[in-house]
ROROKOL-97816 format. One record per residue (C-alpha): y, z, x; residue in three letters. Coordinates in pm, whole numbers, plus 50000, padded with zeros to 5 digits. Layout:
! residues N
YZXala;...
This chain:
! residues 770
388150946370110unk;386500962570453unk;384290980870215unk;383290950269957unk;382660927370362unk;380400954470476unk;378120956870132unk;378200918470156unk;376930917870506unk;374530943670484unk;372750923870165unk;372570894070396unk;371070913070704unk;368900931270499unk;365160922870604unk;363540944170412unk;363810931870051unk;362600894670148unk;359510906769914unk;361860910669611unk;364230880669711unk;360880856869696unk;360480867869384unk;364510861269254unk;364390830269462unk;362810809269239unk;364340819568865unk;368030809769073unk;366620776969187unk;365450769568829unk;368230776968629unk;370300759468799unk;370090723268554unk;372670704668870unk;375040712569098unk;376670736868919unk;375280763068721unk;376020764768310unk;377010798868286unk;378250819868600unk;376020843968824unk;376950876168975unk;377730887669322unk;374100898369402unk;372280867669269unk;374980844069457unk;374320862769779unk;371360860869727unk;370600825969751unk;373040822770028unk;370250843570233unk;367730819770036unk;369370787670226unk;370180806870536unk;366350820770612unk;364410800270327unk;363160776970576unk;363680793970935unk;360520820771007unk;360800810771335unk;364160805071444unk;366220829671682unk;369390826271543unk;368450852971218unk;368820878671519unk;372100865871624unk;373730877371254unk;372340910371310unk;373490918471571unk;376850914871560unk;378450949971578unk;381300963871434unk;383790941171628unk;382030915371493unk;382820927171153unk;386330936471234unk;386550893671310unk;384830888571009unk;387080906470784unk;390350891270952unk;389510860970751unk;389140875570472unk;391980896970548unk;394220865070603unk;393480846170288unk;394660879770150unk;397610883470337unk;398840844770265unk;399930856569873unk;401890876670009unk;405680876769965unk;407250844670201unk;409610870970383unk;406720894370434unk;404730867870517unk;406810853470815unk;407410889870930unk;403780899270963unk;402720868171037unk;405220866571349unk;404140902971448unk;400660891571469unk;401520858871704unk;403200873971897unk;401170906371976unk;397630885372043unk;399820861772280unk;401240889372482unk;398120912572508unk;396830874672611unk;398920869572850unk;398730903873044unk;394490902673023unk;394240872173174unk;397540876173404unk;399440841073302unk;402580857773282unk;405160845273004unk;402860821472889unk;402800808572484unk;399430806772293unk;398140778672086unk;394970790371867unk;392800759871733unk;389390756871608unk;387930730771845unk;387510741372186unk;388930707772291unk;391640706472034unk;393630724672258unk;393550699272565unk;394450671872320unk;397700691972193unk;398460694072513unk;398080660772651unk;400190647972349unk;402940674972486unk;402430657072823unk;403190621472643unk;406340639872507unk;407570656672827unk;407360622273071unk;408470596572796unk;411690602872651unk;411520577872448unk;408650581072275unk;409140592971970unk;411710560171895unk;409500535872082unk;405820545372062unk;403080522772177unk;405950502472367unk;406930528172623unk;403150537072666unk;402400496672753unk;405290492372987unk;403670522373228unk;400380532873125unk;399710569473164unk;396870583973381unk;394560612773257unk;392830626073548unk;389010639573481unk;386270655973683unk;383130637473737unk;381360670773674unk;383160680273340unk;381630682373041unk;380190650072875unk;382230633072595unk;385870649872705unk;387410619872807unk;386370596172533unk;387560626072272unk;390900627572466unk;391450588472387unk;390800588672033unk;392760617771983unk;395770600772142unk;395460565072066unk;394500554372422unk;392220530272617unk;389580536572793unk;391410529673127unk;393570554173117unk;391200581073163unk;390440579273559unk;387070599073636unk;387640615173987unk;384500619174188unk;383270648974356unk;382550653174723unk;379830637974857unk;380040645875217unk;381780680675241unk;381480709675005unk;379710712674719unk;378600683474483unk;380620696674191unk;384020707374306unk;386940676874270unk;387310654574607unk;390720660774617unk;391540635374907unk;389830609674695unk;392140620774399unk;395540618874640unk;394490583474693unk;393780575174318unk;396930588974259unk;399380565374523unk;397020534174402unk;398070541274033unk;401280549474131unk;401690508974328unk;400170494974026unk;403030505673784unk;400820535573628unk;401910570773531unk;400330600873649unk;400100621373328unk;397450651073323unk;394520664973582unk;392160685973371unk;390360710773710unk;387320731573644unk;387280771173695unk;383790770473641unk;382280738073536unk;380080734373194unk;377010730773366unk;376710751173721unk;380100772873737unk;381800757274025unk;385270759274042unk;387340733174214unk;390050735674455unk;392680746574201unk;395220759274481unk;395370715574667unk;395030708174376unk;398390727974203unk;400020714874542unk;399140677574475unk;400610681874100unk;403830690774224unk;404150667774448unk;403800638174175unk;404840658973886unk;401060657073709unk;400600685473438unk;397960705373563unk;395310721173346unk;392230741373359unk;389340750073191unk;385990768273259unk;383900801373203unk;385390818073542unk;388900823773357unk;387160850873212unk;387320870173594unk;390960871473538unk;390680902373356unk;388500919973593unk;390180938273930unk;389410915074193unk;389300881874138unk;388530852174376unk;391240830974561unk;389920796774364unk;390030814374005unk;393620833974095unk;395540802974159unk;395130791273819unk;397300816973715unk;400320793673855unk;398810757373624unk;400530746873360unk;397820755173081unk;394140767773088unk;391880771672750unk;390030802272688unk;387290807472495unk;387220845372368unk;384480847372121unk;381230840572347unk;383170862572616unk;383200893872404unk;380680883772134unk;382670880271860unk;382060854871559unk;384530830371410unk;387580837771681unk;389550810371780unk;390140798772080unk;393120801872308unk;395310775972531unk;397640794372728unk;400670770172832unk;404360772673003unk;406830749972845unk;410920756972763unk;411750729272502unk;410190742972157unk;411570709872001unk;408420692772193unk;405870719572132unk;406460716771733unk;406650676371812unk;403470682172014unk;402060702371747unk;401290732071932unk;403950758871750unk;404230755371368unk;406210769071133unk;403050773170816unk;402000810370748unk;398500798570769unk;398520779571140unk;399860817471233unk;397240834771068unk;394430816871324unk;395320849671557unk;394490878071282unk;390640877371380unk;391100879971723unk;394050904971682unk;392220928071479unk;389300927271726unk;391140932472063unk;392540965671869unk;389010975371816unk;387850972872140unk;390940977872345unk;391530971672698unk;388640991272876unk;386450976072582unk;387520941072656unk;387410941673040unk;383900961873060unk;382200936972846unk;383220905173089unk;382420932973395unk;379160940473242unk;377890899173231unk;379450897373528unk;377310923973761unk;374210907573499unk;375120879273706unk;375670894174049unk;372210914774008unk;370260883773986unk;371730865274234unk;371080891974465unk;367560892674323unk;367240857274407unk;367750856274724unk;365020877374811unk;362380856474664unk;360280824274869unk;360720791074712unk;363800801774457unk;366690785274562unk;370500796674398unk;372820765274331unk;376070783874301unk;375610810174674unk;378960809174800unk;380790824674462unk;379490858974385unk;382240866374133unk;380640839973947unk;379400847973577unk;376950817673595unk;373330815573779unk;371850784273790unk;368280781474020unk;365430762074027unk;361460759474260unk;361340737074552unk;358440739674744unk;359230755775191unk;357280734575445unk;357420760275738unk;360290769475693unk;361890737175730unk;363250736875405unk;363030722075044unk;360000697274990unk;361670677574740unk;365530657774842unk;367530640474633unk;367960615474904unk;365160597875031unk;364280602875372unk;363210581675681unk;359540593075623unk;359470587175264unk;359870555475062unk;362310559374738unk;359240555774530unk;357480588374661unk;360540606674651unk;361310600974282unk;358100606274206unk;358250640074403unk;361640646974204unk;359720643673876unk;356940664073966unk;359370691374061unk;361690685373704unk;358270690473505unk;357220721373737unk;361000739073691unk;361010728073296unk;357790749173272unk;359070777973458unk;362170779273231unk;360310777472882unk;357850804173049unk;360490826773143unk;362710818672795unk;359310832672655unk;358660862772811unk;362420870072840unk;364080863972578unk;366760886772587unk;368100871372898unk;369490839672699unk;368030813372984unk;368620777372920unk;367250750173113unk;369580714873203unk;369010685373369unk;371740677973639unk;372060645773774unk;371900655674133unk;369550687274162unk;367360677073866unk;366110706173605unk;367170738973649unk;367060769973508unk;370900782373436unk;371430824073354unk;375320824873187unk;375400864673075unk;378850858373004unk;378220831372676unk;375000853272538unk;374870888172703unk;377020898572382unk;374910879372159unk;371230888172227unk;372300920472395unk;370950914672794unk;370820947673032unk;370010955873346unk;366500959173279unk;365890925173144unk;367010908473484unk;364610930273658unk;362210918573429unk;363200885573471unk;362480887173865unk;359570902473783unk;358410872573558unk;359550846973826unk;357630862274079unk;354250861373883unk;354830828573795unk;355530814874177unk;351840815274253unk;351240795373952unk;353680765974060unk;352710765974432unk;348930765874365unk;349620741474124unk;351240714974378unk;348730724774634unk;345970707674422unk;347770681074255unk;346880659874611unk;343530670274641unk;342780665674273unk;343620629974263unk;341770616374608unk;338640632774414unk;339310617874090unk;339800582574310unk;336660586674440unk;334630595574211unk;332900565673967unk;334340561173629unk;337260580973660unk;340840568373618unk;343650589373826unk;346800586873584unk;350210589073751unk;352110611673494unk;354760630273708unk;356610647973388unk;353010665173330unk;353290706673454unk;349780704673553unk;347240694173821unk;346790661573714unk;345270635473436unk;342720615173381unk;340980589273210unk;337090582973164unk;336540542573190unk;333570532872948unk;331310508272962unk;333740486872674unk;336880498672826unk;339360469472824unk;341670482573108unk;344440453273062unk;344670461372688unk;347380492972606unk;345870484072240unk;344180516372031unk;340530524772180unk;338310545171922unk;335570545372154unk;337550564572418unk;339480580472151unk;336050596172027unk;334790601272427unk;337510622172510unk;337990641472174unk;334540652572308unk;334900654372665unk;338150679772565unk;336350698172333unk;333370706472604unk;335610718172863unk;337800738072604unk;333860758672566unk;333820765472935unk;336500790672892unk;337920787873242unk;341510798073361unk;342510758773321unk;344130746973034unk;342830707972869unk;344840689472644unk;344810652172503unk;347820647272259unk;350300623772157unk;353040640472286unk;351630635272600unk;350090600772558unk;351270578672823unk;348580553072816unk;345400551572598unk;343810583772529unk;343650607872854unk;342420643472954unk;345540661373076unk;345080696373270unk;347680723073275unk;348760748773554unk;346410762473783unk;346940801473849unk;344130805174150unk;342360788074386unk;339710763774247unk;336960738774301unk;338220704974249unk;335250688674325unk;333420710174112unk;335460703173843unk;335650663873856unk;331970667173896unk;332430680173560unk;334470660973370unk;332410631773501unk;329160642773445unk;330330652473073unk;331600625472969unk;329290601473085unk;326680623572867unk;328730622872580unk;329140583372631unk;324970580072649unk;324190605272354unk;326980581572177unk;325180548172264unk;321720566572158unk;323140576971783unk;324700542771724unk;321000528171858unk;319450548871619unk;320030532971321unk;318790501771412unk;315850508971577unk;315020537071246unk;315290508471035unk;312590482771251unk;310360508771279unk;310810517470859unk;310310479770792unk;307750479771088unk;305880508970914unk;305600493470544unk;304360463470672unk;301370485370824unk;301300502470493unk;300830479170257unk;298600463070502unk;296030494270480unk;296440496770094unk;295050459470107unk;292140468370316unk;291460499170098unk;291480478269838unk;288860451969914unk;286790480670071unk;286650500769768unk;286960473969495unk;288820459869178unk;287200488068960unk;287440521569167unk;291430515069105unk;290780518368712unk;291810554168609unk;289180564168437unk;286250541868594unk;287200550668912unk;286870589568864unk;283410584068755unk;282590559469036unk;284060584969280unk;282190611769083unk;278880594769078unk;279220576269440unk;281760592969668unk;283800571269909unk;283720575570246unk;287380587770358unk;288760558570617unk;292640566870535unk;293470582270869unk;297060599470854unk;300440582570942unk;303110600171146unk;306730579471256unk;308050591571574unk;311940585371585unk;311920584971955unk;309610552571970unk;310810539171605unk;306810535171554unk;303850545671374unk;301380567071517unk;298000586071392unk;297500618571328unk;294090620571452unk;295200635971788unk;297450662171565unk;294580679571409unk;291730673871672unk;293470691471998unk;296090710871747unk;298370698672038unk;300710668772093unk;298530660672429unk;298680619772397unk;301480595672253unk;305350589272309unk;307400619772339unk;311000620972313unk;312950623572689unk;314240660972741unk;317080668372627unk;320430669772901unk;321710701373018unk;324920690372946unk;326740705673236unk;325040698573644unk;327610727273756unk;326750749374079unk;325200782273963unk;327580809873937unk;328120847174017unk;327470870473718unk;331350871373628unk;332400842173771unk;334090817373580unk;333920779973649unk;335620758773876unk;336130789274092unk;336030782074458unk;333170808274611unk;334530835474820unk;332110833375144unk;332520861175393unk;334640887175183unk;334650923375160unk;334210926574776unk;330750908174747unk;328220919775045unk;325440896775198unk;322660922774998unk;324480917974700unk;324540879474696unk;320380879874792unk;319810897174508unk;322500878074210unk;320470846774327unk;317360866274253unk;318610871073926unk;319660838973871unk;315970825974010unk;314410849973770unk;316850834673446unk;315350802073560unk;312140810273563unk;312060825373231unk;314390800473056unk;311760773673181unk;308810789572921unk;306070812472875unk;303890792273097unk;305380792173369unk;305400829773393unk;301680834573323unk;299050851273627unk;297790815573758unk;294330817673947unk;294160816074255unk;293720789874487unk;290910777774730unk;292750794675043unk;293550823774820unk;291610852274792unk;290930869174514unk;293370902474493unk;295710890674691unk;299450881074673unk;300450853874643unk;303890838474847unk;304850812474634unk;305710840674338unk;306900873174523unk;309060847374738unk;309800844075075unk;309410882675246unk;311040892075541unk;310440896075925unk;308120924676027unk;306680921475664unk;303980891275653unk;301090919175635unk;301650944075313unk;298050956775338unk;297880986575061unk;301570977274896unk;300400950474751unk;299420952074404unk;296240947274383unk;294770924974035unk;291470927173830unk;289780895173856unk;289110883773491unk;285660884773393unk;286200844873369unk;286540841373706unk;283870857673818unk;
């Protein structure tokens, strides 16, 4: 059976015949005539098109790396289920034995791991399945009558299920349905708000929950703490809190990603007193990166009458055989295996937290709980020291407006940071949250997907490393954002858009001439202007990134630009996007002109036509337009030619004669069209330079020589972009001499040097001149 998993497995994980399964792929698909197949299929064939729906339509998609690398302890799990649905035709007495053996063996191994001493196991499915099981034991334990009453002993004293503000979303309203109870009987206790930190359990708020339920005729039932809460990793008071339970005879459970310490040699005060609750849930799999492994509630009860009630004990062969995965993996990897693989995510954890610490504008959520396997940071921007930039409350300086707004502008900043670093780490298994209180941050949990995508040492180093080069990014970044939008306010025909989820310096909108600025309604005028605008700054092929997209859209169509990794010209680049787009609006205006005034000067040109063919015809006569009399006419008396040619300038939408054409050979007289714009009325640059980059005046790497002589260059570009002509000898002057330099084209010379004498070159007058 091992043997017949394995070849399965390694046909599935096999990446190298996806050539050959292309090929298969489609004679499965098309001889299948329905849901079921006429005639049956071997193991191969059915295998493969279980890879065909599993990778058929994910190229992309990380989890194809998660299958493969799941070890041999993940195919020790694997075959447990297999191995069970073997093991359940087995005899009933052998059945029961083994079946027992198993239970018991995963529940005491359990028990000592995670030191909850003569403890029983439940083993569901559902991580909250668990919780539920044992609420419903709760129900059984405090109402005696319950299971002859029902409903009626519940309504005569309501119970009380105690919650966490900072648990995980959607526990409470799956712990009513499961039982059958309103909505007020879950109580939501908050966390502190003065003292401590934000997510731990105010437990003298809770104390006085508790004695106001108690007045009002309401039963105390369950408190469900946190070792480790779903989204940061605090842990709450668990010690007060196993004190307060006692006192009013609550069942106290607990929950959370920092049970999995308990295994480890030293464990933290918080975490070690929830060895003395009533029931915590663990969640094995993620821990020690195994597939398909239940999870485990660890509980204390005497009565096993109310556990089978309660459901958590049963007497079916198949509820028993939940354990066999995890039983069969725990062999494999034994004790050192099992308590080196939580040790390993937790120094992951420690390193870069430690890390963290050292680096400006990083600041660590969770500080004050090193033993925690759960990192959770995000940028804020240091005034002097003084601290974070951006509060959560708003301060005496600041209205509530400005301080949301700077709370968005930090979300989008720390959203970008955590796709960049998801990117260029990927083995490090980052995920970035919203919280309610700190906004987005970037959480590190080694613990849930160290196992799974295999993270070392080395890859939180890199990630440090990655951080670090991204820091000047983000601080530049807000550095311009203010600067960028007093020049965009100032400067004519721009619109300064206030998009605070945008990870960028800013956005902005060109106002045309037919720009209806109280309309939201579809503009394909300044649709077209800025598909342009974007595409010309896209060819300057700066360091700044230029996007206009849907996704983005917040108004109308707008030019949105990204992160900012150096120092640059603001002004220069407003001056830019300006100075485009009004071009682009003009040379618009012109081509939509164009056809109109083409077609009155084409009617304005037959007109003058078929004028001249009349006059031609009353000059020459009725018979010179004869064929044949008219060549001998011509041929006998030649007409003078009067036809002068016809040329139609676009430009003036006119027509024009020719005569000038082939008399000078030049165009010297007549319309010509306007020269054409540059385009771009940018600053001239450094050979090297790219735009919008602020000039370095007064450094070390460019000397004063140096600069003389790259504007010399860029004079001499000039001069020969602007045509032959201009470069030709010219004659010299009245005041000139003949032979002599002159100033205006060797430039401006230095001190001590207004006398060259025999250095300068001396030129043969033409013969001319002379």
């Amino acid at each position: 059976m091992g043997r017949n998993l394995k070849e399965a497995m390694k046909m599935l994980e096999d990446s190298q015949r996806r050539t050959e399964e292309e090929n298969g792929k489609k004679l499965i698909v098309e001889d299948i005539p329905g849901p079921l197949p006429g005639s049956g299929q071997d193991m191969v064939s059915i295998l493969q098109l279980v890879q065909t729906l599993m990778h058929g339509e994910e190229e992309e998609e990380p989890q194809s790396a998660r299958i493969q690398d799941i070890g041999e302890q993940g195919h020790m799990a694997l075959l447990g289920h297999s191995l069970g649905a073997y093991i359940s035709t087995l005899d009933k007495e052998k059945l029961r034995k083994l079946t027992t053996r198993i239970l018991s063996d995963t529940t005491l191994w359990l028990c000592r791991i995670f030191r909850y001493e003569n403890g029983c196991a439940y083993f569901h499915e559902e991580e909250r399945e668990g919780l539920a099981k044992i609420c419903r034991l709760a129900i059984h334990s405090r109402y005696e009558d319950f299971v002859v009453d029902g409903f009626n002993v519940l309504y005569k004293e309501k119970p009380v299920i105690y919650i966490s503000a900072a648990a995980r979303p959607g526990l409470g309203q799956y712990l009513c349905n499961q039982l059958g109870l309103p909505f007020p009987c879950l109580c939501r206790v908050p966390c502190n708000t003065m003292f401590g930190s934000q997510h731990q359990m105010d437990v003298a708020f809770l104390e006085k929950l508790i004695k106001e339920d108690v007045e009002a005729g309401r039963l105390p039932l369950v408190l469900v703490a946190n070792a480790g809460t779903a989204a940061v990793g605090h842990t709450d008071k668990i010690g007060r809190l196993k004190e307060l339970c006692e006192q009013y005879n609550i069942w106290l459970h607990v929950e959370g990603v920092n049970l999995a310490t308990l295994a480890l040699g030293y464990v933290s005060s918080s975490v070690l007193a929830a060895t003395k609750c009533d029931s915590l849930t663990l969640t094995p799999g993620p821990w020690l990166g195994l597939p398909a492994v239940p999870h485990v509630t660890l509980y204390k009860h005497d009565d096993p009458a109310l556990t089978l009630v309660a459901g958590l004990t049963s007497n079916k062969p198949s509820d028993k055989l939940r354990a066999l995965p995890l039983w069969l993996s725990l062999q494999y990897l034994g004790l050192d295996g099992t308590v080196e693989r939580i040790k390993h995510a937790c120094q992951l954890s420690q390193r870069l937290q430690e890390s963290l610490k050292k680096v400006n504008h990083i600041k660590v959520l969770v500080e004050d709980e090193l033993s925690s396997p759960v990192v959770v940071f995000r940028f804020v921007q240091e005034a002097s020291g003084t601290g974070p930039v951006f509060k959560a409350v708003p301060g005496p300086s600041l209205a509530p407006a400005a301080v949301g707004r700077e709370r968005h502008s930090c979300d989008a900043l720390n959203r970008w940071l955590g796709e960049q670093l998801k990117q260029l780490v990927p083995a490090s298994g980052l995920t970035v949250m919203d919280l309610e209180a700190e906004g987005v941050c970037v959480r590190f949990s080694p613990l849930m997907t160290a196992t799974v995508v295999g993270t070392r040492a080395e890859d939180v180093d890199q990630l440090v490393t990655c951080i670090q080069s991204k820091l000047p990014v983000l601080t530049c970044t807000l550095q311009l954002r203010e600067e960028f939008k007093q020049e965009v306010e100032a400067t004519a025909g721009l619109l300064y858009v206030d998009d605070p989820n945008w990870p960028g310096i800013g956005v902005v909108r060109y106002e045309h001439a037919n720009d209806d600025k109280s309309s939201l309604k579809s503009d394909p005028e300044g649709e077209k202007i800025h598909a342009g605008l974007l595409k010309k700054l896209n060819e300057l092929e700066s360091d700044l990134t230029f996007k206009m997209g849907p996704e983005y859209k917040s108004m109308k169509s707008c030019i949105y630009i990204g992160m900012a990794s150096d120092d640059i010209d603001v002004a220069e680049l407003v001056e830019t996007i300006a100075v485009t787009a009004r071009e682009i609006e003009e040379n618009s205006r012109l081509l939509e002109n164009m056809t109109e005034v083409v077609r009155k000067g084409i009617q304005e040109a037959q007109l003058q036509l078929q004028k001249a063919n009349e006059e031609r015809l009353l000059e020459e006569g009725v018979l010179r337009q004869i064929p044949v009399v008219g060549s001998v006419l011509n041929w006998f008396s030649p007409v003078q030619a009067s036809q002068k040619g016809r040329t139609f300038n676009l430009t003036a939408g006119s027509l024009e004669s020719t005569e000038h054409t082939y008399v000078y050979k030049v165009q010297g007289t007549g319309v010509t069209p306007p020269p054409t714009p540059s385009g771009m009325r940018t600053k001239p640059r450094l050979p090297g330079q790219k735009p919008f980059k602020r000039s370095q005046r007064g450094s070390d790497a460019v000397s004063e020589t140096s600069s003389v002589s790259h504007v010399e260059d860029l004079e001499k570009a000039e001069q020969l972009a602007s045509g032959p002509e201009q470069s030709t000898l010219e004659a010299p002057g009245p005041e000139q001499a003949p032979g002599t330099c002159s100033p205006q084209k060797t430039g401006a010379l230095p001190t001590g040097a207004q006398s060259l004498g025999a250095d300068c070159p001396q030129v043969e007058e033409p013969e001319s001149l002379r």
